[in-house]
C-alpha positions as CSV (number, residue, x, y, z in Angstrom):
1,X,-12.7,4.9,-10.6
2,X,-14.2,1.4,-10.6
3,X,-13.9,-0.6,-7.4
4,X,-14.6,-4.1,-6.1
5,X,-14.5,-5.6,-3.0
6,X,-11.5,-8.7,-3.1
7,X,-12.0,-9.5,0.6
8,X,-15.3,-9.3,2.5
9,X,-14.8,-5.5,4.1
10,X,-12.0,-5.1,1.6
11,X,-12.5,-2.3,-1.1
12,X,-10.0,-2.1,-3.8
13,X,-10.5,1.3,-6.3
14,X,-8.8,0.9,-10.0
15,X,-8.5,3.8,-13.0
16,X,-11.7,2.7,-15.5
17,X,-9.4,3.1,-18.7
18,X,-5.9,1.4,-17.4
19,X,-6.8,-0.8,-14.3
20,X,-3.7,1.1,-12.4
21,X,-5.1,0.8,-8.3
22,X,-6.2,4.6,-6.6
23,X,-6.9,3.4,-3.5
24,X,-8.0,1.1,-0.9
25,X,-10.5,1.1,2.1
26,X,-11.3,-1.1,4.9
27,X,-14.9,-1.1,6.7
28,X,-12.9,-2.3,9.9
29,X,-10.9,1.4,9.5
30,X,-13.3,3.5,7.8
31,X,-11.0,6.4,8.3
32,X,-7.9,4.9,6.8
33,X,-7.6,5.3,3.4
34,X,-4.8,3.4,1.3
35,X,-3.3,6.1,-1.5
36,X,-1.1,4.7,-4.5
37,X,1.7,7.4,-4.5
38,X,2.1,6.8,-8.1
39,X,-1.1,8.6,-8.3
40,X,0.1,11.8,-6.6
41,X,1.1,14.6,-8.9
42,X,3.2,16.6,-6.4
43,X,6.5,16.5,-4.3
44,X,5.8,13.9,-1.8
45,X,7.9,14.9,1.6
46,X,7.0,12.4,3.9
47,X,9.9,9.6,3.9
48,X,9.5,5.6,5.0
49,X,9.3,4.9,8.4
50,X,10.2,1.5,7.8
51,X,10.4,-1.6,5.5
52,X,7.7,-4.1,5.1
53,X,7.1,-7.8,3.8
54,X,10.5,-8.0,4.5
55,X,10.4,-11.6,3.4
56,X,9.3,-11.0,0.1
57,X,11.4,-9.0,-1.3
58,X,12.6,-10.0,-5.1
59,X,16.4,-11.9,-4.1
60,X,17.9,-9.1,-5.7
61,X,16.5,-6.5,-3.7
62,X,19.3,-5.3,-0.9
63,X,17.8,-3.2,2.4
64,X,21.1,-0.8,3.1
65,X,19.5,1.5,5.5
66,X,18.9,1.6,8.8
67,X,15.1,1.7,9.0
68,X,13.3,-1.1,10.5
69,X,12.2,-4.5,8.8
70,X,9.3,-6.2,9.7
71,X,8.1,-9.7,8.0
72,X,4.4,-8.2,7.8
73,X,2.4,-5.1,8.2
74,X,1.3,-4.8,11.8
75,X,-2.3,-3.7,11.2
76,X,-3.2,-6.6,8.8
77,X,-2.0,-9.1,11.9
């Protein structure tokens, strides 16, 4: 894992041989972690909560549930 920081207190991890990104971590939260669930091998239970970046969502891309939207993530305000 090879990792860089893109945003002063920002760390961003990436796979050595593919550049796929691991994780993330923040020095403002040093006890949140950001996983990539394409890197988890097992069943993943937990479901989402809600959806994000609302506004950037490809124009094909159709929200049919009833979770909430938000326009941003509320911890990067």
């Amino acid at each position: 894992m090879t990792g860089y920081e893109s945003t002063p207190g920002q760390t961003k991890y990436f796979c050595q041989h593919c550049g796929s990104p691991i994780i993330s971590k923040s020095l403002s939260n040093p006890d949140k972690v950001r996983v990539r669930l394409g890197v988890i091998e097992s069943n993943i239970n937990e479901r989402p909560a809600a959806h994000i970046f609302t506004t950037s969502k490809a124009n094909w891309e159709e929200i049919s549930d009833d979770l909430p939207q938000y326009e941003f993530y509320e911890s990067d305000r």
